[in-house]
Every structure is written in structure tokens, then in C-alpha cells.
C-alpha positions as CSV (number, residue, x, y, z in Angstrom):
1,X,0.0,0.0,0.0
2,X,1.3,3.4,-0.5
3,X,1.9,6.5,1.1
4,X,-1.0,8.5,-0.6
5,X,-3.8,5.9,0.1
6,X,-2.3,5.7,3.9
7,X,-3.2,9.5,4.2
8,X,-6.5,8.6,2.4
9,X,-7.8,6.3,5.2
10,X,-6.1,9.0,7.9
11,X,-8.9,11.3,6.3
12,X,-11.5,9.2,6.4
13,X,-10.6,8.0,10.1
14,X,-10.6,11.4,11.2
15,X,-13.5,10.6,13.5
16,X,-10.9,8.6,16.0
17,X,-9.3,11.9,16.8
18,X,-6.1,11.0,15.6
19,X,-3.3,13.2,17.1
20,X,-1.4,13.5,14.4
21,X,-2.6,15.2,11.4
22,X,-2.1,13.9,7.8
23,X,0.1,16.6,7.0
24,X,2.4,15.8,9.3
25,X,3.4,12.0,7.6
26,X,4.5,14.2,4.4
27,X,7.5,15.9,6.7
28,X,8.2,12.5,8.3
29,X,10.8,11.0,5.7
30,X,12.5,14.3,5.0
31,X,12.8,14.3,9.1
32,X,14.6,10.8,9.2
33,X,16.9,11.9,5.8
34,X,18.0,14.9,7.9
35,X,18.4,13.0,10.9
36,X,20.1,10.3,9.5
37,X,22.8,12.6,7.7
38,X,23.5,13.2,10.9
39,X,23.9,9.8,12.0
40,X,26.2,8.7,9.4
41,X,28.7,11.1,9.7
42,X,28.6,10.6,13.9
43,X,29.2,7.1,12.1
44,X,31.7,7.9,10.2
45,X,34.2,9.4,13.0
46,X,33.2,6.4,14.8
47,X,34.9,4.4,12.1
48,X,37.8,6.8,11.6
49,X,38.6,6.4,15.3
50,X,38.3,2.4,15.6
51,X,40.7,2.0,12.1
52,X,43.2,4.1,14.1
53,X,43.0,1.6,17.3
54,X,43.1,-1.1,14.6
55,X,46.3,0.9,13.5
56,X,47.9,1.0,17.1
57,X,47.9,-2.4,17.9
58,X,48.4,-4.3,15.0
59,X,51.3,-2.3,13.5
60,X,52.5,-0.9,16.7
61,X,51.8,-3.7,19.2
62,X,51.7,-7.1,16.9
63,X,54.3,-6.1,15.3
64,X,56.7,-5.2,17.5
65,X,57.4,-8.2,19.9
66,X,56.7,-11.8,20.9
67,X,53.7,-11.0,24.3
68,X,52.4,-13.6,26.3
69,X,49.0,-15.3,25.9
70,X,47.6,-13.3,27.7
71,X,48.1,-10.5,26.4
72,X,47.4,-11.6,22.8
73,X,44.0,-12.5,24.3
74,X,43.2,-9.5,25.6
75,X,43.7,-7.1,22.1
76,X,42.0,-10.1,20.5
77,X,39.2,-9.3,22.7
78,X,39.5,-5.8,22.0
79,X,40.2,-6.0,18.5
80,X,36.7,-8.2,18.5
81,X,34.5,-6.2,20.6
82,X,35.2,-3.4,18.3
83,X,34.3,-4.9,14.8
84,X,31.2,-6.5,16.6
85,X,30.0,-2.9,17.8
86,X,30.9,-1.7,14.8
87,X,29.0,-3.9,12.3
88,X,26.0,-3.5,14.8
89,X,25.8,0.1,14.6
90,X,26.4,0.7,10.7
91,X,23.5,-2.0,10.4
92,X,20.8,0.5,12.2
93,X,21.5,3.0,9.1
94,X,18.5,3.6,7.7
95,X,19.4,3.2,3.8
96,X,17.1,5.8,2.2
97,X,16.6,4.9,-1.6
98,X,14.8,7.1,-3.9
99,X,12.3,5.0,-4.7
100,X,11.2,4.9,-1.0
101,X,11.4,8.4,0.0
102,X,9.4,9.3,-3.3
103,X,7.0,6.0,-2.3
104,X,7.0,5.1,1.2
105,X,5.5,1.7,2.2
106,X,4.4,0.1,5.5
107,X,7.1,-2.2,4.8
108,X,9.3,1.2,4.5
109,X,8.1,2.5,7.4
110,X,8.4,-0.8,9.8
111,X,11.9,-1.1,8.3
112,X,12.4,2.4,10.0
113,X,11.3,1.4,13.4
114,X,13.1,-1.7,13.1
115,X,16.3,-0.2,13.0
116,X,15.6,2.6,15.7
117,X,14.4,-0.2,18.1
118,X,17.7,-2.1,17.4
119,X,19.5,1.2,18.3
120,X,17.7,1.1,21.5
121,X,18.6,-2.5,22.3
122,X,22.6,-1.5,21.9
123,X,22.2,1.3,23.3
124,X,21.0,-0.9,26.6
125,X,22.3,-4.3,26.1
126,X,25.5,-4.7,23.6
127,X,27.1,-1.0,24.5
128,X,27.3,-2.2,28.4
129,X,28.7,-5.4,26.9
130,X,31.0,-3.8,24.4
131,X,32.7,-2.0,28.1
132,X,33.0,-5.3,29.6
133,X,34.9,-6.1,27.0
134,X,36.7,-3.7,26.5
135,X,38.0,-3.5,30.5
136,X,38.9,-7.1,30.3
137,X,41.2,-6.9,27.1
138,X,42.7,-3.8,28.8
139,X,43.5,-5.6,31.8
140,X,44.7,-8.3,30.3
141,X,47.1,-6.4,27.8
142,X,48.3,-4.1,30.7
143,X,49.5,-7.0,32.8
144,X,52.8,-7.7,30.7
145,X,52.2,-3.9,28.9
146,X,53.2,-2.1,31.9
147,X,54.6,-4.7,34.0
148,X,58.1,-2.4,33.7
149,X,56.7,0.1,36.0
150,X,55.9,-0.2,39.6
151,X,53.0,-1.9,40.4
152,X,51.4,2.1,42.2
153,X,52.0,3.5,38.3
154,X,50.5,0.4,36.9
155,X,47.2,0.3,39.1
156,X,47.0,4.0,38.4
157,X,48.0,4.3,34.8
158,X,45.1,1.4,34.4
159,X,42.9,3.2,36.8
160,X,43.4,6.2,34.7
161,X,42.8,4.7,31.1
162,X,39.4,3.2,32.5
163,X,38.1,6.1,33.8
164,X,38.8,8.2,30.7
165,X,36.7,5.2,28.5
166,X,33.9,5.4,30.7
167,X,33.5,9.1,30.9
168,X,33.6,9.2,27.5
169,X,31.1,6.3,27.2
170,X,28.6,8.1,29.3
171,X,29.1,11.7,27.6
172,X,28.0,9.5,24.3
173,X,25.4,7.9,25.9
174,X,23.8,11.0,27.3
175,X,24.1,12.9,23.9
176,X,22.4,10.0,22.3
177,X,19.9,10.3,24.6
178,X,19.4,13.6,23.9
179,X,19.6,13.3,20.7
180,X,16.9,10.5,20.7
181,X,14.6,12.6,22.8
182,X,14.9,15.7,19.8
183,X,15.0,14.0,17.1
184,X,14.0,10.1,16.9
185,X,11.3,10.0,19.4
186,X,8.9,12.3,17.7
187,X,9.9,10.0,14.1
188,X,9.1,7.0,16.2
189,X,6.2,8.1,17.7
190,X,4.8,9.2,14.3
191,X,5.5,5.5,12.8
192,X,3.9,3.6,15.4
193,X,0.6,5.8,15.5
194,X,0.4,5.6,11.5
195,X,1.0,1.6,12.0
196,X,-1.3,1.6,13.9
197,X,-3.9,3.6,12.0
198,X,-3.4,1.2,9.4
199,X,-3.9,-2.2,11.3
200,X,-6.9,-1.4,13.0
């Protein structure tokens, strides 16, 4: 079904006091192509940032010397956790072709709320895992990493490096939050009201 007769059956439900009005579902893809232009390039950093880490320890710390197990394991665990979160967020990009912003479906539209309830769920679930992680390689990389140093600089030096990737982590978080508050909550709220308009 397409986006015209949609509107058509808004009108003629107009009796059940809708709170959105049909003009509204005409701004709502060129809301979520202005959002998501956002998105990508917050993406795009993202990237930037991980292929540099990638960088670091495979040309600077692989390459340099024979390390323990351990250590091994722990920027293979690293090295993991951040191609897993990073496939999982590029796959909540909403891919806006032309043929669906000119002729938005339901399928369209469910596609949409799909991938902004999948945001949610990392946002919740893998991110919190993705920091587990991500202490444990450093741990385990730090052991024989900064075993040179006195065991006050290494507890502290480690200390340090944790407390600067969580702060980070919740300055992100809270700006996502924010920025789902503005931005994608008002898109999503939109969606599910027209979904349901057209199930009932």
C-alpha cells in the first residue's frame, strides 16, 4: 500500500481523533533523511577512530614483539569487541533509496522502526557489553604492557585509562539520549501511531 492511500484512510478516520494530522506523515521522511545525515557522519568518526585503534595495535603492538598469551588475548578481545559494535551500529543505518522516500510503504516504514528499536537495544544491552569487554582486554594487555613500572604506576596508569573510556562512554550515551529525545522519538512516535492507524 502506499503512502497517498495511507493519508486517504487517515482522512477518512478522522473521526478517531487521531493526534497527528495527515500533513504531518508528508515531513516524516524528510525528518529521518535529515536526521540520518546526521547519523552517518557521527558514524563515520566512529569508524575513523576504531581503524586508528586497529592501526595502534596491529602495526604498533603485533608487530613489535613476541607478548604472552595473555596478552594476545586480551587485544583479540579488544580488536573483536570493536568490529562486533561496529558492524552492529552501521547495520541500524537507515538506507534511504529514492524510490522509498518518493514511495514510502508500510514495509518502509516498519523497516524504520526496526532499525531505531535495534539502536535502543545497543544502546541498553550490547554497549554495556562492548565496556565489559573492552576493561577485560585492557586488563589483560596491561599486565605484561606495563609490567616495567611499579605496580602504584600500573594500578594507576590502568585506573586512569578506565576512567577516561567510561567518561567518554557516558558523555555519548547521554548525547544519544538527547539526541533521541529531539530528534528520533517524535519519528518513532509518528510510525507507530500511523502503523497503527493502518492495522486497526
Amino acid at each position: 500500500m502506499e503512502f497517498e492511500e495511507l493519508k486517504d484512510i487517515w482522512k477518512e478516520n478522522k473521526a478517531k481523533n487521531t493526534s497527528i494530522e495527515p500533513a504531518e506523515y508528508d515531513d516524516l521522511i524528510s525528518q529521518v533523511k535529515k536526521a540520518e545525515k546526521k547519523v552517518v557522519i557521527r558514524y563515520i568518526v566512529m569508524t575513523f577512530f576504531m581503524s586508528f585503534a586497529f592501526y595502534v595495535f596491529i602495526e604498533k603492538l603485533l608487530s613489535v614483539k613476541r607478548y604472552d598469551d595473555l596478552t594476545y588475548t586480551g587485544i583479540y578481545l579488544l580488536l573483536a569487541a570493536m568490529i562486533s559494535v561496529g558492524v552492529m551500529v552501521w547495520s541500524t543505518v537507515i538506507i534511504l533509496k529514492k524510490n522509498n522516500i518518493s514511495n514510502p510503504s508500510i514495509d518502509f516504514l516498519k523497516n524504520i522502526n526496526r532499525k531505531l528499536k535495534r539502536r535502543t537495544l545497543i544502546k541498553k544491552i550490547i554497549i554495556p557489553v562492548y565496556l565489559a569487554a573492552i576493561t577485560v582486554g585492557i586488563t589483560l594487555v596491561y599486565i605484561e604492557v606495563l609490567e616495567p613500572f611499579t605496580a602504584y604506576v600500573r594500578i594507576l596508569l590502568h585506573i586512569l585509562v578506565l576512567i577516561f573510556i567510561y567518561a567518554v562512554s557516558i558523555i555519548a550515551t547521554k548525547r544519544e539520549n538527547k539526541l533521541y529525545e529531539r530528534t528520533y522519538k517524535p519519528i518513532e512516535l509518528k510510525i507507530n501511531e500511523l502503523l497503527s492507524e493502518y492495522e486497526k
